[in-house]
C-alpha positions in Angstrom: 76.6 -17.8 45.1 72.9 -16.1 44.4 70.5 -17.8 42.6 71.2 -15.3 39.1 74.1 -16.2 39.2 73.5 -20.3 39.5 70.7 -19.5 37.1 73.7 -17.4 34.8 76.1 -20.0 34.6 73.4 -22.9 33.9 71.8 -20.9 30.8 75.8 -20.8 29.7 76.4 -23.9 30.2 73.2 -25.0 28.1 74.1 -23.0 25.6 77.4 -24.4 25.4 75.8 -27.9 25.2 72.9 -27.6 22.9 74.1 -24.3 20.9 71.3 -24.0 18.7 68.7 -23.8 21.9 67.8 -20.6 23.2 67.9 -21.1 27.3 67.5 -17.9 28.3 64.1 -18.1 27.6 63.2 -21.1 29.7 60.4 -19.9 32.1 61.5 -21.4 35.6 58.6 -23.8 35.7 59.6 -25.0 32.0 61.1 -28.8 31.9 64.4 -28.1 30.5 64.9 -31.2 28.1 61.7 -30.7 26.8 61.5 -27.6 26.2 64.8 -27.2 24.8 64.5 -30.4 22.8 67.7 -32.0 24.0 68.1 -35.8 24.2 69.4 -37.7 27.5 73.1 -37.7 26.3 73.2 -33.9 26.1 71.2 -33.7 29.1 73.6 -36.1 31.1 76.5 -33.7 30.0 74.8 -30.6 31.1 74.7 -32.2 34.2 77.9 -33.3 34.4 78.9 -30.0 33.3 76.7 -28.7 36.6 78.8 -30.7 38.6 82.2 -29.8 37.3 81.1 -26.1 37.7 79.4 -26.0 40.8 81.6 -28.7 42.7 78.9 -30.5 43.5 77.6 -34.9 42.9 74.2 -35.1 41.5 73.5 -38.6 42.2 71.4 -40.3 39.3 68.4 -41.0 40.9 68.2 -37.0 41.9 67.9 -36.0 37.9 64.1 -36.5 38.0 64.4 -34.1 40.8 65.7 -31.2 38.4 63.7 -31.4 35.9 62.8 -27.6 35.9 64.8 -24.7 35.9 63.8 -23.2 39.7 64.3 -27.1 40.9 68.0 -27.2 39.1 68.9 -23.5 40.6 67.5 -24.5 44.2 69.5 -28.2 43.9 72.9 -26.4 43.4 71.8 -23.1 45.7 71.5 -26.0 48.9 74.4 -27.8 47.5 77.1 -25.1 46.4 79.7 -24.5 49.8 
């Protein structure tokens, strides 16, 4: 799986989370809760959702690692088998 496509399916996902963000115009360097004004619940269920998706475990002390969008598609881009 490239990373447009990881980057794809985590814009849907986002979307499908916090519906009345726009996340396809997060700028890779942008910090995704902030910038889409989400709080930590619907952040923790986008990730969740990122692991259901992707197959993969984010382990909690890794989501201050993904912050960003480039960090999030380069975390599941090592990750995805």
């Amino acid at each position: 799986m490239g990373d447009q496509e990881i980057k794809h399916e985590l814009i849907r996902l986002l979307k499908t989370i916090a519906p009345d963000t726009e996340p396809e115009n997060l700028k890779p360097t942008d910090k995704i809760r902030q910038t889409l004004g989400i709080d930590s619940f619907d952040y923790l269920q986008f990730i969740v959702g990122c692991d259901d998706r992707f197959g993969v475990q984010t382990p909690e002390e890794d989501y201050g690692k993904i912050e960003t969008l480039a960090t999030l598609v380069a975390y599941i881009a090592a990750r995805v088998k």
